[in-house]
mmCIF file as Biopython writes it, N, C-alpha, C and O atoms, coordinates in Angstrom:
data_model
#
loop_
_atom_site.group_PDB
_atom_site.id
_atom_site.type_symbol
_atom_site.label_atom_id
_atom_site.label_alt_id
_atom_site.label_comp_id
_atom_site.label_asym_id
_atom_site.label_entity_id
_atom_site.label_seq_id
_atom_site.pdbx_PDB_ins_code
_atom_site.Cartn_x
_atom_site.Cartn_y
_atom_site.Cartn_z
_atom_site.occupancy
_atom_site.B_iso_or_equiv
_atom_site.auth_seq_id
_atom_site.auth_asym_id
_atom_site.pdbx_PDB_model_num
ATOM 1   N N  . UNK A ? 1  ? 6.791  8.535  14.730 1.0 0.0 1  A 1 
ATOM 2   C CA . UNK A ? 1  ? 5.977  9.679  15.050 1.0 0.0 1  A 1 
ATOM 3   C C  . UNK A ? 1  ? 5.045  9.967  13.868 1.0 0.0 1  A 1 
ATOM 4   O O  . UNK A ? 1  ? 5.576  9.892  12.760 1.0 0.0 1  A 1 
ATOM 5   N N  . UNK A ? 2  ? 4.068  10.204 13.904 1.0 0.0 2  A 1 
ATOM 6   C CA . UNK A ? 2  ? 2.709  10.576 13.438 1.0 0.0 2  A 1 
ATOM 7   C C  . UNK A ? 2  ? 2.466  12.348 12.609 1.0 0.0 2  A 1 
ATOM 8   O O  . UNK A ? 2  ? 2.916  13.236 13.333 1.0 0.0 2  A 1 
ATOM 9   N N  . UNK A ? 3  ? 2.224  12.549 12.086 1.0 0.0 3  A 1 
ATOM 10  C CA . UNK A ? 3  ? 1.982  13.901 11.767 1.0 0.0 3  A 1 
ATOM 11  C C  . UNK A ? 3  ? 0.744  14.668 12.851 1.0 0.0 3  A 1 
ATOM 12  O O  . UNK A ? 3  ? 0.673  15.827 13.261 1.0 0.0 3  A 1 
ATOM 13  N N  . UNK A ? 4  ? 0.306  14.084 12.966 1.0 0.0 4  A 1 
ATOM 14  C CA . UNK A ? 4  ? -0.691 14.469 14.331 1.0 0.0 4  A 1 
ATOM 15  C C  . UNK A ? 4  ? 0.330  14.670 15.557 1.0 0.0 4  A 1 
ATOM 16  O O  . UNK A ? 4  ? 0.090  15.611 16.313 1.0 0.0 4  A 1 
ATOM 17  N N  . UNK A ? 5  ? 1.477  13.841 15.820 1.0 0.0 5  A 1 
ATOM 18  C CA . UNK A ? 5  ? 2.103  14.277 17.118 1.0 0.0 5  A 1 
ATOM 19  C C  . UNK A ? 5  ? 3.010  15.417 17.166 1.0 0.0 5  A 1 
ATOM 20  O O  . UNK A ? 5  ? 3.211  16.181 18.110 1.0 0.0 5  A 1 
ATOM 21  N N  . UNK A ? 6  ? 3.687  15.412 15.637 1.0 0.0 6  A 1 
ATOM 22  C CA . UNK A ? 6  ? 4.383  16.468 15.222 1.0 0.0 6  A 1 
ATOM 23  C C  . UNK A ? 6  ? 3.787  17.332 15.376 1.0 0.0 6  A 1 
ATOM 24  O O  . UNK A ? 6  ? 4.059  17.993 16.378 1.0 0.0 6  A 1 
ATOM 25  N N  . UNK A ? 7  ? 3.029  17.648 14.778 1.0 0.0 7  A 1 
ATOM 26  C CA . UNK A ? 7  ? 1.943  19.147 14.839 1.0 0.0 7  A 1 
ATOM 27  C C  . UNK A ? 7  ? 1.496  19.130 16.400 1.0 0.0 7  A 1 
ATOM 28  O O  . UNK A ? 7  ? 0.876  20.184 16.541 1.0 0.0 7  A 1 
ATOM 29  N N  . UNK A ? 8  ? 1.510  18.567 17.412 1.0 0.0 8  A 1 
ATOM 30  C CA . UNK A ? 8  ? 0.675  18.744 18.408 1.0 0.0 8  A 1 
ATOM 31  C C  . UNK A ? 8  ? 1.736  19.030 19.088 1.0 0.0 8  A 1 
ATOM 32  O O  . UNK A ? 8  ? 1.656  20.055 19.765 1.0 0.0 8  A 1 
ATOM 33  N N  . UNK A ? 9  ? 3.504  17.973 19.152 1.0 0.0 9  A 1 
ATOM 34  C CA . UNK A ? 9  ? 4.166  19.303 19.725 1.0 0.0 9  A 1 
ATOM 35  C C  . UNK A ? 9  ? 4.635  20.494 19.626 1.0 0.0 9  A 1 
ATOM 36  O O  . UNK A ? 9  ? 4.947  21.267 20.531 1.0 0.0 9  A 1 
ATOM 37  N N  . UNK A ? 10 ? 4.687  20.650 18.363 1.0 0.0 10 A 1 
ATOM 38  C CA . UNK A ? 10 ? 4.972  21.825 17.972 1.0 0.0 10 A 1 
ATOM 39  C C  . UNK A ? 10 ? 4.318  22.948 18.513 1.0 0.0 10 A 1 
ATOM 40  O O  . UNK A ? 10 ? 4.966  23.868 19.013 1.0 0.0 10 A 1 
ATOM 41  N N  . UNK A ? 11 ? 2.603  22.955 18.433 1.0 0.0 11 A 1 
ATOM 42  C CA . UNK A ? 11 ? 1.642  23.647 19.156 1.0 0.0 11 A 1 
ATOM 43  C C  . UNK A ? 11 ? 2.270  24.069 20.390 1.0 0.0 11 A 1 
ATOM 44  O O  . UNK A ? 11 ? 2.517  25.252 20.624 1.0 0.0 11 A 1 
ATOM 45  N N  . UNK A ? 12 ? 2.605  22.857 21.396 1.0 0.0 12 A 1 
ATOM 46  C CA . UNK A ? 12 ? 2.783  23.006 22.375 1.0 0.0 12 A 1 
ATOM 47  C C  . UNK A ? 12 ? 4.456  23.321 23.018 1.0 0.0 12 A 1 
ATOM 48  O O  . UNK A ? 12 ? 5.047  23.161 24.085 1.0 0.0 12 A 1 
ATOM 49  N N  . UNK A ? 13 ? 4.642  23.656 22.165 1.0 0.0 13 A 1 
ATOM 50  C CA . UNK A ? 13 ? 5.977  24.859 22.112 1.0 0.0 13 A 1 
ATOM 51  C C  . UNK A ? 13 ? 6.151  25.855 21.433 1.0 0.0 13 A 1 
ATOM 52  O O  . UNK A ? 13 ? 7.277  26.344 21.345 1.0 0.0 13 A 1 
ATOM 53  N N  . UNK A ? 14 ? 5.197  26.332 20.863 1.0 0.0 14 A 1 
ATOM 54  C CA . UNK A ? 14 ? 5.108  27.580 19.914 1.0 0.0 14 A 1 
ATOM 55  C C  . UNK A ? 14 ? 3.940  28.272 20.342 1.0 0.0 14 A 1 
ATOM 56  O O  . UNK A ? 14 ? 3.756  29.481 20.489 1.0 0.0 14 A 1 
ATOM 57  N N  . UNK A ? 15 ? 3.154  27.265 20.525 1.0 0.0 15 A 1 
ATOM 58  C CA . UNK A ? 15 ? 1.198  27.914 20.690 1.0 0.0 15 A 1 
ATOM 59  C C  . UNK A ? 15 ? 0.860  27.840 19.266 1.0 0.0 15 A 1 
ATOM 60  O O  . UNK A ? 15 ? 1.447  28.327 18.300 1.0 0.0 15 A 1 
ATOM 61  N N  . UNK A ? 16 ? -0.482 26.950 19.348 1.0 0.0 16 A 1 
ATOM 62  C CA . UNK A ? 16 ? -1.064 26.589 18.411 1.0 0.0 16 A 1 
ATOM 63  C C  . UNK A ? 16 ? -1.064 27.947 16.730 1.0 0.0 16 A 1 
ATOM 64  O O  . UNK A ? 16 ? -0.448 27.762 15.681 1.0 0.0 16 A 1 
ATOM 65  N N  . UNK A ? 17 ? -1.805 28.957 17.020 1.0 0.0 17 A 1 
ATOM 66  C CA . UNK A ? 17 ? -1.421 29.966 15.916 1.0 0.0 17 A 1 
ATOM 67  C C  . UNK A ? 17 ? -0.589 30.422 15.294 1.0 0.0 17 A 1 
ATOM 68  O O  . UNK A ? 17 ? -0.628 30.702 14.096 1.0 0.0 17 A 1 
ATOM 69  N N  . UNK A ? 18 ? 0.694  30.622 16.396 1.0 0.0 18 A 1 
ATOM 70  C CA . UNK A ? 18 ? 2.127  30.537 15.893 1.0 0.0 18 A 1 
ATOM 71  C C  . UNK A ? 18 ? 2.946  29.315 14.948 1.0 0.0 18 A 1 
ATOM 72  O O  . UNK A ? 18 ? 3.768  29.294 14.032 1.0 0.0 18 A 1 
ATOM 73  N N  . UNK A ? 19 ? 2.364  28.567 15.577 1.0 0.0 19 A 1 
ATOM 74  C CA . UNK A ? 19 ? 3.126  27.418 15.106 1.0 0.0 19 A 1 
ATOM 75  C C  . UNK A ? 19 ? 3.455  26.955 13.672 1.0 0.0 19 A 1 
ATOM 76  O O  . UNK A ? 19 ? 4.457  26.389 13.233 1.0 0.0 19 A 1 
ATOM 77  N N  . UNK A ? 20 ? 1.872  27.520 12.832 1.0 0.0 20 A 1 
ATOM 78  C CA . UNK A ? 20 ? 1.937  27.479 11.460 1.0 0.0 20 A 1 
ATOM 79  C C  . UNK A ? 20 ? 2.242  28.032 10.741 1.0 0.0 20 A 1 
ATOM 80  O O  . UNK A ? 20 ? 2.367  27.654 9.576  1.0 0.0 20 A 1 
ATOM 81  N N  . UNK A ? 21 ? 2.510  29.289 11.224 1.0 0.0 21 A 1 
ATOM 82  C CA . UNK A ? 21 ? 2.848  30.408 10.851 1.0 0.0 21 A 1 
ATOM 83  C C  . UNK A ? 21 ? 4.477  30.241 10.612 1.0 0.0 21 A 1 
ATOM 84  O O  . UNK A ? 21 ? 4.961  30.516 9.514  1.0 0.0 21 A 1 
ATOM 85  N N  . UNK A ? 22 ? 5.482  29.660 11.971 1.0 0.0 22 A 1 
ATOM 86  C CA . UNK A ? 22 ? 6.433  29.332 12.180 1.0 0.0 22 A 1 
ATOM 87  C C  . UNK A ? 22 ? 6.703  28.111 10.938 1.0 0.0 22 A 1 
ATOM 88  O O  . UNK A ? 22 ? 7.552  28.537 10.154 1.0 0.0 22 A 1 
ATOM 89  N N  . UNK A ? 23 ? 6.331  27.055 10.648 1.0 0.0 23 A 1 
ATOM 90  C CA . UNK A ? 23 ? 6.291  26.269 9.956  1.0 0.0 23 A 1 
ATOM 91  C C  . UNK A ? 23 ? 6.239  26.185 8.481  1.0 0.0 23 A 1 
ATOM 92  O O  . UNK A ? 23 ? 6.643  25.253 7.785  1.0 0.0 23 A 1 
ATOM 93  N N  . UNK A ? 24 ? 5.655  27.352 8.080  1.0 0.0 24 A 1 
ATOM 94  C CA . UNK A ? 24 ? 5.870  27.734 6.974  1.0 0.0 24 A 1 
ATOM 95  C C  . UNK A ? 24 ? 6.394  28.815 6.275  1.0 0.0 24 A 1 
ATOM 96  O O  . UNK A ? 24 ? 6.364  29.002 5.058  1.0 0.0 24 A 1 
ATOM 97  N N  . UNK A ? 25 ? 7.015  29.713 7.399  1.0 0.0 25 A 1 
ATOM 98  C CA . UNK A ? 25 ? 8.483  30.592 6.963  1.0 0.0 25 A 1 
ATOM 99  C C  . UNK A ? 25 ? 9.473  30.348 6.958  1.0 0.0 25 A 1 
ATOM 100 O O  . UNK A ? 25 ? 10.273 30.392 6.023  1.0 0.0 25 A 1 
ATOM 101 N N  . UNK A ? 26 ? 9.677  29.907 8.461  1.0 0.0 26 A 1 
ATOM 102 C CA . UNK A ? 26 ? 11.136 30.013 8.846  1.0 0.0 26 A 1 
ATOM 103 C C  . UNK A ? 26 ? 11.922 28.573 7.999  1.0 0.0 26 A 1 
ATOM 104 O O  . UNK A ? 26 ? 11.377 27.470 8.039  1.0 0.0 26 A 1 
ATOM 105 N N  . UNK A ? 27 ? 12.598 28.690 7.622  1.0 0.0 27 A 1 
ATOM 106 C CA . UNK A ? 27 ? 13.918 27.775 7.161  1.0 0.0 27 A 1 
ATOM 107 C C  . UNK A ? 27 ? 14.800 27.322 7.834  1.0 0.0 27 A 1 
ATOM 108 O O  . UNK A ? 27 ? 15.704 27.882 8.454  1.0 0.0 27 A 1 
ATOM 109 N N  . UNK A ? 28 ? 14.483 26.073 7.690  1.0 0.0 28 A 1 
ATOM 110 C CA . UNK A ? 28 ? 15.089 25.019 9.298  1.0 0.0 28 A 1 
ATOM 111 C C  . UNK A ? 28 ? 16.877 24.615 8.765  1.0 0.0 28 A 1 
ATOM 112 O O  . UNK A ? 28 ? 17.065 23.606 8.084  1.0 0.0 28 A 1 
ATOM 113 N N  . UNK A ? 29 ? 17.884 25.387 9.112  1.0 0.0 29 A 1 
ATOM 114 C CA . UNK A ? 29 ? 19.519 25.197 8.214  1.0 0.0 29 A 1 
ATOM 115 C C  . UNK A ? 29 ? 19.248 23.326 8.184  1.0 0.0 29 A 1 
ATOM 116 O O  . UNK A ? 29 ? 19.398 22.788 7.087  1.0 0.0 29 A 1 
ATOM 117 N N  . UNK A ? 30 ? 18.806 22.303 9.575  1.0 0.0 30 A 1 
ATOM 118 C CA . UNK A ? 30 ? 19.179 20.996 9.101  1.0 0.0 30 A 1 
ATOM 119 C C  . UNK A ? 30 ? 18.261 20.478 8.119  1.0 0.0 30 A 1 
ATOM 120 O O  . UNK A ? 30 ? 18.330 19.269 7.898  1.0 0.0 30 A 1 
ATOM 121 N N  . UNK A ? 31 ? 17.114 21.407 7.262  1.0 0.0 31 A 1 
ATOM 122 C CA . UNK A ? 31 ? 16.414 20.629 6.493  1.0 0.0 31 A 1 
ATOM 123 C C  . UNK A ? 31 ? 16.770 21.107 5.114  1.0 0.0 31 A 1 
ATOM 124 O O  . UNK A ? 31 ? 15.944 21.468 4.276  1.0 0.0 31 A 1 
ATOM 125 N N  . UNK A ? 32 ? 18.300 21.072 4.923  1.0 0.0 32 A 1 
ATOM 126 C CA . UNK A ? 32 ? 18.617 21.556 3.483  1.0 0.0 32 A 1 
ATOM 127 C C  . UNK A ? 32 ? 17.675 22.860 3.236  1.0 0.0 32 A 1 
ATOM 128 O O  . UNK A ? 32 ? 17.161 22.849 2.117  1.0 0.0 32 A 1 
ATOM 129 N N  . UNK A ? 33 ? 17.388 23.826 3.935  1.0 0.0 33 A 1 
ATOM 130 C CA . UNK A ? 33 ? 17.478 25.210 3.179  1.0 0.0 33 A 1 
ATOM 131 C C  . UNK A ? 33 ? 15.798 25.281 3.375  1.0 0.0 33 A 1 
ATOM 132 O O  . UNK A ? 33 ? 15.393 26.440 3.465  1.0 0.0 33 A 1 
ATOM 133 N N  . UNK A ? 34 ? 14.881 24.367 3.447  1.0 0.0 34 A 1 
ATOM 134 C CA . UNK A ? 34 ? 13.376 24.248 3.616  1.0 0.0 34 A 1 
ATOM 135 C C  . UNK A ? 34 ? 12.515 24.340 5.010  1.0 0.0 34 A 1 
ATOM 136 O O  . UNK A ? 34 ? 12.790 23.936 6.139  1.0 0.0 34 A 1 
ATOM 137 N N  . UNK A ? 35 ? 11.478 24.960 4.544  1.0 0.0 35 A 1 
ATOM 138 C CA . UNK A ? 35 ? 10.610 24.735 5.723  1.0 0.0 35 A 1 
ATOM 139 C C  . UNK A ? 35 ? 9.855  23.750 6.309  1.0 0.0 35 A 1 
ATOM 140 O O  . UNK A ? 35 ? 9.387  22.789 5.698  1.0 0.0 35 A 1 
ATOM 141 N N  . UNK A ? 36 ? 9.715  23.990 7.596  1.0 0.0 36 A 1 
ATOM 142 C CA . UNK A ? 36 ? 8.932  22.484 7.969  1.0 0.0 36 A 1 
ATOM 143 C C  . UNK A ? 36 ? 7.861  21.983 7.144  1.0 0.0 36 A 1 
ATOM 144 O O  . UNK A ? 36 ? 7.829  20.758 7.030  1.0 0.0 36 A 1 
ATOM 145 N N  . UNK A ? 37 ? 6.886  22.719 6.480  1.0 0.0 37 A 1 
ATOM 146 C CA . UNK A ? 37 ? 6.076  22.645 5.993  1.0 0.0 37 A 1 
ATOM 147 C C  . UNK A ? 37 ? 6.721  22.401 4.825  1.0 0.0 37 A 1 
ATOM 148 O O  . UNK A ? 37 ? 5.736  22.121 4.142  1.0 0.0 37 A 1 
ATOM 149 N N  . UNK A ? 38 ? 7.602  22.305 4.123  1.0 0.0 38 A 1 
ATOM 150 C CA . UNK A ? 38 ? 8.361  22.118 2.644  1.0 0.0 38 A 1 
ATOM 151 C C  . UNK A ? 38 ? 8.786  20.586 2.920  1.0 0.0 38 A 1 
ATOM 152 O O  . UNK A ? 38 ? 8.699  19.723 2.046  1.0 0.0 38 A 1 
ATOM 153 N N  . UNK A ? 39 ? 9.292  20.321 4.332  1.0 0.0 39 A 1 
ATOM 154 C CA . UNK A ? 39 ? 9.825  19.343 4.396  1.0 0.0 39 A 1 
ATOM 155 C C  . UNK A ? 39 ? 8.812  17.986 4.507  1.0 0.0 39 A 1 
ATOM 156 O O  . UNK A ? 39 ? 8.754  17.029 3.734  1.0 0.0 39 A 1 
ATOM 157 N N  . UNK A ? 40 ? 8.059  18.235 5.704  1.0 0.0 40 A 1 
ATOM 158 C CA . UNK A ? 40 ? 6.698  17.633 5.462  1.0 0.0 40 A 1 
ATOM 159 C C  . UNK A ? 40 ? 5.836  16.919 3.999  1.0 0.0 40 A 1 
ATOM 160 O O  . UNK A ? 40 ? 5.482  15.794 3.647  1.0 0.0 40 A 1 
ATOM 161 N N  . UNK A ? 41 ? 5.772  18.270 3.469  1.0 0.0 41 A 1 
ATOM 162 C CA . UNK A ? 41 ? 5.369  17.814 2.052  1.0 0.0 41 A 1 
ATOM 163 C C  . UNK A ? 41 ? 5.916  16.811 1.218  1.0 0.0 41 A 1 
ATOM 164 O O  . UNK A ? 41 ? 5.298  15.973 0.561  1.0 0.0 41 A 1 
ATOM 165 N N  . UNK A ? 42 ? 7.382  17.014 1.329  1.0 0.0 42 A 1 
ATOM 166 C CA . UNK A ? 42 ? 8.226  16.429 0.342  1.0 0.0 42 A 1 
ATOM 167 C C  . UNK A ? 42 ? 8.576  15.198 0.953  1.0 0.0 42 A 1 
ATOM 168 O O  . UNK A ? 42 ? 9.616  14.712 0.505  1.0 0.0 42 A 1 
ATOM 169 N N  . UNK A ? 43 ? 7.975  14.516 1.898  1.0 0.0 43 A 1 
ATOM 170 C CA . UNK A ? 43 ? 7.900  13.188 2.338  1.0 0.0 43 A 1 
ATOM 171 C C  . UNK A ? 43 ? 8.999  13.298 3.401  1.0 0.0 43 A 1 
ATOM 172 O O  . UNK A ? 43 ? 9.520  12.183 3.372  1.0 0.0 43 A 1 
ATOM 173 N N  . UNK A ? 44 ? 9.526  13.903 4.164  1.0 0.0 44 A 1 
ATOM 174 C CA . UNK A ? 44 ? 10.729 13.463 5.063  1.0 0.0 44 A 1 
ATOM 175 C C  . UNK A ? 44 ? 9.793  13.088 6.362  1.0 0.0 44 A 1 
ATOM 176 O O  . UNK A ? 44 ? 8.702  13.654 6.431  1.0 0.0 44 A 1 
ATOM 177 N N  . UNK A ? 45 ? 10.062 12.418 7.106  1.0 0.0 45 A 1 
ATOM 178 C CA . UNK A ? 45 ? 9.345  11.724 8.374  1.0 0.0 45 A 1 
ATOM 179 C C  . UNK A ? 45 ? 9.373  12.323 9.397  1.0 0.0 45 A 1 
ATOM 180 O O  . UNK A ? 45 ? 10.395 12.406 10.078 1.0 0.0 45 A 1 
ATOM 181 N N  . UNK A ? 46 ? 8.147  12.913 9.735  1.0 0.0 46 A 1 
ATOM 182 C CA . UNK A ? 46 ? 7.768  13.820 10.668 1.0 0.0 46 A 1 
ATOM 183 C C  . UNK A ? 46 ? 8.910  13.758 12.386 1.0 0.0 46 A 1 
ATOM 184 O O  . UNK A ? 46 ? 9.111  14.716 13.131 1.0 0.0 46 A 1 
ATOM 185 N N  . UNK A ? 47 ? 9.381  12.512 12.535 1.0 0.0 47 A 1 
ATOM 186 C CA . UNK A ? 47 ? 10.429 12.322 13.626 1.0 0.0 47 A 1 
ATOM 187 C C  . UNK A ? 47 ? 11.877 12.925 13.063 1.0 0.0 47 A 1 
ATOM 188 O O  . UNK A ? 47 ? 12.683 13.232 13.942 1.0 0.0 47 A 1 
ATOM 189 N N  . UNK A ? 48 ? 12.243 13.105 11.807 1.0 0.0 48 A 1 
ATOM 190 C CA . UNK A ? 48 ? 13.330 13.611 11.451 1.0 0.0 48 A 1 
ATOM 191 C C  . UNK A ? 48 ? 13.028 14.983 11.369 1.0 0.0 48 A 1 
ATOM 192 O O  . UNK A ? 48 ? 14.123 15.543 11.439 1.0 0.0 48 A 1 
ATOM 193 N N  . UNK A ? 49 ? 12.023 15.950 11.245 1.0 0.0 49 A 1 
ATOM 194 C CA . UNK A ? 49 ? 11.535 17.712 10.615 1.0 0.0 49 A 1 
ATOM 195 C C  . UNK A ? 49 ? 11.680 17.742 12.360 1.0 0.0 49 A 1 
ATOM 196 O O  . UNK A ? 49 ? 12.504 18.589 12.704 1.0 0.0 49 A 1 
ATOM 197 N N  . UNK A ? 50 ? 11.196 17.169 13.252 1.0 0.0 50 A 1 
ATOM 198 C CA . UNK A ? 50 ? 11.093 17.207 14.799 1.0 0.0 50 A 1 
ATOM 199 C C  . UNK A ? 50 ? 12.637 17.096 15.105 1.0 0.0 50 A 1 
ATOM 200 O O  . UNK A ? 50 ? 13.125 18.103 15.617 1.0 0.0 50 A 1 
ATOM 201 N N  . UNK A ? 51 ? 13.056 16.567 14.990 1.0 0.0 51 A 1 
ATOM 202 C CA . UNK A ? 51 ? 14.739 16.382 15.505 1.0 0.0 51 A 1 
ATOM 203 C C  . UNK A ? 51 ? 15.438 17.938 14.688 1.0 0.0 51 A 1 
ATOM 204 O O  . UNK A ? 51 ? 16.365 18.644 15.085 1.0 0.0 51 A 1 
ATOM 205 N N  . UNK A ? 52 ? 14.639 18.074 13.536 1.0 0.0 52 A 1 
ATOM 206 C CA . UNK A ? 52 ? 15.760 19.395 13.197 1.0 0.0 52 A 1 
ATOM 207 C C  . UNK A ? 52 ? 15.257 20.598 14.023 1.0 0.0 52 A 1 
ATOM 208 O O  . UNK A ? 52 ? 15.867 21.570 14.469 1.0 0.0 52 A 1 
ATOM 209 N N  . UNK A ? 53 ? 13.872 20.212 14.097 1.0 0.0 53 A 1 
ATOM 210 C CA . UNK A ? 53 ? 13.101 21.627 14.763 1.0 0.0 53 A 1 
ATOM 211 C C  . UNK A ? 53 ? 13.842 21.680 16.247 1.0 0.0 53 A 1 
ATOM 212 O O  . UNK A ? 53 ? 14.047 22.750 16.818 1.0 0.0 53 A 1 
ATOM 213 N N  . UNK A ? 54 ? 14.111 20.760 16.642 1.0 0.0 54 A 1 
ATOM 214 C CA . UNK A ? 54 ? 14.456 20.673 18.242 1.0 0.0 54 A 1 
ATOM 215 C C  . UNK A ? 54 ? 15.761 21.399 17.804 1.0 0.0 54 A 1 
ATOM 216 O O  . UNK A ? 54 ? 15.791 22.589 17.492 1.0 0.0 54 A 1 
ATOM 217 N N  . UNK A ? 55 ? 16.250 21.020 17.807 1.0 0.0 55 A 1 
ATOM 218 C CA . UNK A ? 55 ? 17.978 21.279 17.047 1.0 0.0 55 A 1 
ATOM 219 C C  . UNK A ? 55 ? 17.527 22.970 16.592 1.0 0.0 55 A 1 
ATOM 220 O O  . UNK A ? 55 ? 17.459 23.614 17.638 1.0 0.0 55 A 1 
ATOM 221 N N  . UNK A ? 56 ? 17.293 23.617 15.702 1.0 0.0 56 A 1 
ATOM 222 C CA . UNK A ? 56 ? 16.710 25.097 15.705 1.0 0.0 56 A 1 
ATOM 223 C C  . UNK A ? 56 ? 16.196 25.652 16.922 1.0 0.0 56 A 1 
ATOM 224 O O  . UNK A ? 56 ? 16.893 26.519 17.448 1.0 0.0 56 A 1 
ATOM 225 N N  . UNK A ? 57 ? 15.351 25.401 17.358 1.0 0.0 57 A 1 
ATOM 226 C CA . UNK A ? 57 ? 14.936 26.376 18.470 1.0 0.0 57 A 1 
ATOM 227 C C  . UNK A ? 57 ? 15.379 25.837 20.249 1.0 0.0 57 A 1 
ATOM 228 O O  . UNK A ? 57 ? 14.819 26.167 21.295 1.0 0.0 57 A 1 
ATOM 229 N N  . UNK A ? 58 ? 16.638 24.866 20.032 1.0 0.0 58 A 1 
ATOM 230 C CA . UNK A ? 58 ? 17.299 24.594 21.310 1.0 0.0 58 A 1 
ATOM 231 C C  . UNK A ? 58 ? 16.561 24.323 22.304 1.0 0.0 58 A 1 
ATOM 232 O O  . UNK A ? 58 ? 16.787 24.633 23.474 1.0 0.0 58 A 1 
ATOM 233 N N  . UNK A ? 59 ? 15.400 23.573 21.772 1.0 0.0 59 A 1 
ATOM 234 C CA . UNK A ? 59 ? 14.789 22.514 22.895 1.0 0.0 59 A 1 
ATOM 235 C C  . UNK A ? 59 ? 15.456 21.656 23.658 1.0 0.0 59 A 1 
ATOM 236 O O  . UNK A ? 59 ? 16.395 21.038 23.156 1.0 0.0 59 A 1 
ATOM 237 N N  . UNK A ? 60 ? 15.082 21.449 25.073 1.0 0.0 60 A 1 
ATOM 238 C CA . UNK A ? 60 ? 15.970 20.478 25.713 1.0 0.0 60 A 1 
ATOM 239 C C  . UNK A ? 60 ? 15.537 19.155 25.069 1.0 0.0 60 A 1 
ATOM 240 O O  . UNK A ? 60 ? 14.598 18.817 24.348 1.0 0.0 60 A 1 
ATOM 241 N N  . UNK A ? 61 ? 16.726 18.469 25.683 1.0 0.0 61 A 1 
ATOM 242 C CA . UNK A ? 61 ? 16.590 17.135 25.472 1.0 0.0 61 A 1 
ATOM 243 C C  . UNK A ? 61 ? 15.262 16.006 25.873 1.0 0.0 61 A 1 
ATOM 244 O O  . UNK A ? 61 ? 15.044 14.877 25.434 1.0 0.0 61 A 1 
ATOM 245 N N  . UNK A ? 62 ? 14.492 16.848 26.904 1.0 0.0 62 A 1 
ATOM 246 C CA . UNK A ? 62 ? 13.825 16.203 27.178 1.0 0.0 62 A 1 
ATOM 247 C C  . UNK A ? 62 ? 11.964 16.352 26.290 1.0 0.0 62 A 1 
ATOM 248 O O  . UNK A ? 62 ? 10.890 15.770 26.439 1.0 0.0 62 A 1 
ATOM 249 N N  . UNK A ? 63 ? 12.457 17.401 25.448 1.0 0.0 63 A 1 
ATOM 250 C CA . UNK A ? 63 ? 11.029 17.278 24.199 1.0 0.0 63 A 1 
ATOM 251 C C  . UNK A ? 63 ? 11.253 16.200 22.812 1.0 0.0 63 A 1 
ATOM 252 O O  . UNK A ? 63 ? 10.489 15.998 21.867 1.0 0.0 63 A 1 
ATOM 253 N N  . UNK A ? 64 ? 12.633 15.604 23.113 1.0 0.0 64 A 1 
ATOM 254 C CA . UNK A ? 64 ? 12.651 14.297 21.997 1.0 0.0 64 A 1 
ATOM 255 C C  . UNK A ? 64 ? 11.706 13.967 21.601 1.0 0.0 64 A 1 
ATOM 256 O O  . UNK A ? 64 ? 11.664 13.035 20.798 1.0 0.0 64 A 1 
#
């Protein structure tokens, strides 16, 4: 996964304005204590910050 797809689903489960907003407060518990946007930065692979985000906000299985 791409940082372009990450960010684009995210949009499209948050709504685009929210989303960044979301991304750079909230503290994801599976990303050791950081935000998506912390995690991002610090090199973790946009398919792993997506698997924790799913996992946080109890997306179904089918937004893998």
């Amino acid at each position: 996964m791409r940082h372009t797809e990450f960010w684009a689903r995210l949009d499209a489960v948050l709504g685009r304005a929210y989303s960044r907003t979301w991304a750079e407060l909230t503290v994801v518990r599976d990303l050791d204590g950081r935000t998506t946007r912390e995690a991002l930065d610090a090199g973790m692979p946009p398919k792993e910050v997506w698997a924790a985000v799913r996992r946080q906000l109890e997306l179904p299985d089918s937004e893998r």
